[in-house]
C-alpha positions as CSV (number, residue, x, y, z in Angstrom):
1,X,-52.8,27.1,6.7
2,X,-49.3,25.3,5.1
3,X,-50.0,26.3,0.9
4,X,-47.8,22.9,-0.6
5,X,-46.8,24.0,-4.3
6,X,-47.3,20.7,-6.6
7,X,-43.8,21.2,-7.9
8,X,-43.0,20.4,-3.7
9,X,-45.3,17.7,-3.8
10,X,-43.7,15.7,-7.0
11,X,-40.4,16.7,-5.7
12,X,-40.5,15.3,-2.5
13,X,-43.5,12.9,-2.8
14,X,-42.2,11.2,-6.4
15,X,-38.9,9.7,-5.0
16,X,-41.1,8.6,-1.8
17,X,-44.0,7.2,-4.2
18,X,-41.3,5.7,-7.2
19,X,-39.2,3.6,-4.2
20,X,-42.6,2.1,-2.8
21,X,-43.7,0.7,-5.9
22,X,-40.1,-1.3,-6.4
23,X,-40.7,-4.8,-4.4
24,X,-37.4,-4.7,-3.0
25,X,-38.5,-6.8,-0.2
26,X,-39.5,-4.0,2.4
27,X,-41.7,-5.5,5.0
28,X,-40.8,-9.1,3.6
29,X,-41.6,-12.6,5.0
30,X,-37.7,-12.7,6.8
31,X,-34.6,-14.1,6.8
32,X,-35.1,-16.8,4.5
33,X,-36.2,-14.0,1.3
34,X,-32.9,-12.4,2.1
35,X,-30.9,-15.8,2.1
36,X,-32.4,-17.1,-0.9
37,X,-31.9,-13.4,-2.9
38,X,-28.4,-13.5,-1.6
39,X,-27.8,-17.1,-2.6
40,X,-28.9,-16.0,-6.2
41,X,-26.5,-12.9,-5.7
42,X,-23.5,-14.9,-5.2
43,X,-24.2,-17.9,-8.1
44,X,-24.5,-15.0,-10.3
45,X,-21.7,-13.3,-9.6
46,X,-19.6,-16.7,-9.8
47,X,-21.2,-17.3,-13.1
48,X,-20.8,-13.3,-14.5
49,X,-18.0,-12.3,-13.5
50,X,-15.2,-16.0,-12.4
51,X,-12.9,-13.0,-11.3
52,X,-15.1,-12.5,-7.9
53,X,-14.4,-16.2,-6.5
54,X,-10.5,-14.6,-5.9
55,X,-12.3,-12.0,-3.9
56,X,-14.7,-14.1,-2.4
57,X,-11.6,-16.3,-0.9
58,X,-9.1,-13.6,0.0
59,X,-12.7,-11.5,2.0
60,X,-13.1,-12.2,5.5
61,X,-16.5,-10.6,5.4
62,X,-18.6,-10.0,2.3
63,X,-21.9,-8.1,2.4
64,X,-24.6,-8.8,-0.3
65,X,-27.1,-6.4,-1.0
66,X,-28.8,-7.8,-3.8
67,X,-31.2,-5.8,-4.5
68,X,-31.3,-1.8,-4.0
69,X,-34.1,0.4,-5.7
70,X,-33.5,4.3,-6.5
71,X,-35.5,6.8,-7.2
72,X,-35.1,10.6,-7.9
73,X,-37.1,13.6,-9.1
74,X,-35.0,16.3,-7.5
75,X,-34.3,14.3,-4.7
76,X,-33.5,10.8,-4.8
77,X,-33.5,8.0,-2.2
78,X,-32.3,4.2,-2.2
79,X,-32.9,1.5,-0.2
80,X,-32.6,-1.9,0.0
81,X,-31.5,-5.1,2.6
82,X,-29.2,-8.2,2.3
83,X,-27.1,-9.9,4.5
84,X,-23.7,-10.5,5.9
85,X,-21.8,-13.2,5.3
86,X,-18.4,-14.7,7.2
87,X,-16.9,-18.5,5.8
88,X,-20.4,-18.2,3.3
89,X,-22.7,-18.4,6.1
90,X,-24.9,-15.4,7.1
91,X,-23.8,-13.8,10.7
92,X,-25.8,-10.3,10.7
93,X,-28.9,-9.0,8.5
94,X,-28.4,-5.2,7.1
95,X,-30.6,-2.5,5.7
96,X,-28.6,0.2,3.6
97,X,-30.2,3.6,2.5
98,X,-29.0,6.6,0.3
99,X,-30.1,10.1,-0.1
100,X,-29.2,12.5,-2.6
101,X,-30.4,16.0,-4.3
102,X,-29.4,17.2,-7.3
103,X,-30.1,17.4,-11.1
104,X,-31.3,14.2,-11.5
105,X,-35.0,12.2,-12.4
106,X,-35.2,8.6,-13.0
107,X,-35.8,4.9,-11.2
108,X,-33.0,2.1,-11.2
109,X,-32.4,-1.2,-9.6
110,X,-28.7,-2.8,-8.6
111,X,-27.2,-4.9,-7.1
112,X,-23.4,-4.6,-4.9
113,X,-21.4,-6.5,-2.3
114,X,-18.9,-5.2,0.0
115,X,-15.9,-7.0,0.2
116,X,-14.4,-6.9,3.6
117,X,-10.4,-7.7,2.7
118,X,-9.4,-6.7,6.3
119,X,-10.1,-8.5,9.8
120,X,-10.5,-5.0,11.4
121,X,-12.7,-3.5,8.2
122,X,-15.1,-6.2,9.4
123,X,-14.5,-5.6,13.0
124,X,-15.1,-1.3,12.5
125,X,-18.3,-2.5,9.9
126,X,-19.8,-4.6,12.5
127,X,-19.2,-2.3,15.5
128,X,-20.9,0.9,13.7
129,X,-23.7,1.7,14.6
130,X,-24.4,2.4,11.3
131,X,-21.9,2.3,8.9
132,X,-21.6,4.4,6.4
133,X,-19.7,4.0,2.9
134,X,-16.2,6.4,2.8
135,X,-12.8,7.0,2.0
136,X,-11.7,2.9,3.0
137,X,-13.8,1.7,0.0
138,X,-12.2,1.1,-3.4
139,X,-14.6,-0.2,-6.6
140,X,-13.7,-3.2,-8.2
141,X,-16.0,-2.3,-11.9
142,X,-16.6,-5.1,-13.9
143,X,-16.0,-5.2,-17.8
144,X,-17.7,-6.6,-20.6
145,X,-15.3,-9.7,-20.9
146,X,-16.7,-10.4,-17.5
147,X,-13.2,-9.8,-15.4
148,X,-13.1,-7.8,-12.5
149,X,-10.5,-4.9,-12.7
150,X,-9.2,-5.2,-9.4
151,X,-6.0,-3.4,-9.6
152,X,-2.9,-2.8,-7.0
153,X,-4.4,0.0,-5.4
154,X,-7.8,-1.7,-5.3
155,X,-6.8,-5.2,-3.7
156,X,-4.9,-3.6,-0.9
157,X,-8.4,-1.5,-0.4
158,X,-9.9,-2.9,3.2
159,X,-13.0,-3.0,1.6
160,X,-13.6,-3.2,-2.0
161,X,-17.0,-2.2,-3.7
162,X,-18.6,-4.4,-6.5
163,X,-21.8,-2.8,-7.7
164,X,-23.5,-4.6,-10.6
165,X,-26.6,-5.4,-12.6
166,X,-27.8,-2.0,-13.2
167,X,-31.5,-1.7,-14.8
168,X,-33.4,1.3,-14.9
169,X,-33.4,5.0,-16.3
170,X,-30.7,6.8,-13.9
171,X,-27.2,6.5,-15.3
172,X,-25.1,4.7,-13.1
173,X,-24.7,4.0,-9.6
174,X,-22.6,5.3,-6.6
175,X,-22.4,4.0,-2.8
176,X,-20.7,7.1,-1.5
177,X,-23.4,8.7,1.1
178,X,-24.6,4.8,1.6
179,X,-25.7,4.2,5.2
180,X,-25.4,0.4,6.0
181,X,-27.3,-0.4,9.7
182,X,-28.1,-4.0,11.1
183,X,-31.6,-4.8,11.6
184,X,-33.9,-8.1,12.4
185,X,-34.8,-9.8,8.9
């Protein structure tokens, strides 16, 4: 008989248990939940942070993810879905999952969008199967003035992060490790 120490079961069972109570819209009624939280994704980036409509034009691709949930006691997961978008019109539904282990205890919600800057940065995202967040990506961090401080190095990126709208008790926010696969809404 497997003996499970309960410092096993709150470390792996908390981040399991804290990501299934955040509705992120697991399991959700479709397409349409994502469209509309993606819709509300975009106005508020237009209305936050003006800076993002420059990016918005100059992207051939941008992916929305407008909500992802994290949770760590030990170990630490995210998840969350959202769609991509080509000329504002969604092409391709996407789920996009994290793992991590470390030092670390707490529950946050935020939001990101992937800019895709490059014809073949779309093409390579869209061909993965299963993409995952690397060395092509550069973060475009927003300020308090509401500007986005996309420098030199970071407009010639092929893909530019944006993460935003952080809530919760875990300090900050990273999509490095972030797996992005297509699935049915």
């Amino acid at each position: 008989m497997t003996k499970i120490s309960r410092r096993t079961l709150l470390s792996t069972g908390g981040a399991s248990l804290g990501l299934a109570a955040c509705g992120n819209g697991i399991g959700s009624s479709g397409g349409a939940k994502i469209d509309a939280r993606v819709d509300a994704t975009r106005d508020y980036l237009l209305q936050k942070y003006p800076g993002t409509q420059d990016l918005m034009t100059k992207a051939v691709g941008v992916l929305y993810m407008p909500l992802m949930t994290e949770a760590s006691f030990g170990f630490g997961g995210a998840y969350g879905r959202g769609a991509l978008r080509i000329n504002n019109v969604t092409v391709d539904y996407y789920s996009a999952a994290s793992a991590s282990v470390g030092f670390q205890i707490g529950a946050q919600q935020y939001a990101h969008a992937l800019f895709f800057m490059t014809e073949k940065a779309l093409a390579d995202f869209r061909r993965a199967d299963g993409w995952e967040a690397g060395a092509d990506m550069r973060y475009a961090l927003p300020d308090r003035g509401g500007a986005i401080g996309a420098d030199t190095t970071t407009s010639l990126a092929p893909v530019i992060a944006l993460v935003f709208g952080q809530a919760g008790l875990i300090v900050g926010a990273s999509l490095a490790g972030t797996k992005y696969t297509r699935v049915l809404p």
